[in-house]
C-alpha positions in Angstrom: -86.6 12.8 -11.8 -90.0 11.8 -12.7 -91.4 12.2 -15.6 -95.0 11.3 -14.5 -97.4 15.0 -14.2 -101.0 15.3 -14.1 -101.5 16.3 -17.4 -103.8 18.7 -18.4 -104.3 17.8 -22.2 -107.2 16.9 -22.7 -106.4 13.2 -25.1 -107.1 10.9 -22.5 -106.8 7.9 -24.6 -103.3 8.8 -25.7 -100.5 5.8 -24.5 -98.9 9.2 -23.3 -101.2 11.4 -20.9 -99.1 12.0 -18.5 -95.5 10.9 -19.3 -94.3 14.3 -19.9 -91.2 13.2 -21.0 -92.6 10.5 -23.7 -95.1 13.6 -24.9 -92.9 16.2 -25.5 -90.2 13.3 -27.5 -93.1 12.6 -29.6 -94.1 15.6 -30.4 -90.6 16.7 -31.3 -90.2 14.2 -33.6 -93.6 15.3 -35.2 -92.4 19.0 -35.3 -95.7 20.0 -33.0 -96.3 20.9 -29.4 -97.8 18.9 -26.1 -101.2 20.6 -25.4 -99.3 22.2 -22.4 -96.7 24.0 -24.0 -99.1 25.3 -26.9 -99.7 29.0 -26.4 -103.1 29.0 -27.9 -105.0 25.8 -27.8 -107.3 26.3 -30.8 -106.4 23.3 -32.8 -103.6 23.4 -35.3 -100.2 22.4 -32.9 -97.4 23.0 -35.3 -94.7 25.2 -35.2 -95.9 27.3 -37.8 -98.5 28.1 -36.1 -96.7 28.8 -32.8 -94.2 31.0 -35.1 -97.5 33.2 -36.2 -99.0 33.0 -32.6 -96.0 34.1 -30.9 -95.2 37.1 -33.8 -98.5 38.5 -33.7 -98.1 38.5 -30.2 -94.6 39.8 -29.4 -95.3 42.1 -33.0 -98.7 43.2 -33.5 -98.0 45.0 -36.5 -96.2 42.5 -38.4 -97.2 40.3 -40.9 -96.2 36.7 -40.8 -94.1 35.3 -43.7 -93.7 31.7 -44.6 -90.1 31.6 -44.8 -89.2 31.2 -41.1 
């Protein structure tokens, strides 16, 4: 398996771009998402915000709470 993609994030300089495998370890270690797997690209990577993303997308009437 390689783990060697074009890579579509846009951190060129990054000892990373394009090791997929290397990316997504790093960023689980940092608690935070590749640019790839983020479901809105605006910025803020964490999971937090990919718990808010994802509830006020899946539950438009619900109201995100801290306590995940």
């Amino acid at each position: 398996m390689s783990c060697f993609k074009e890579c579509i994030c846009p951190k060129t300089s990054c000892p990373r771009h394009g090791k997929c495998c290397e990316c997504v370890v790093n960023h689980k270690e940092t608690d935070s998402l590749p640019y790839c797997l983020f479901v809105d690209n605006n910025g803020d990577k964490s999971m937090e915000n990919l718990y808010k993303k994802l509830k006020v997308r899946f539950e438009p009437n619900a109201k995100f709470d801290n306590k995940v």
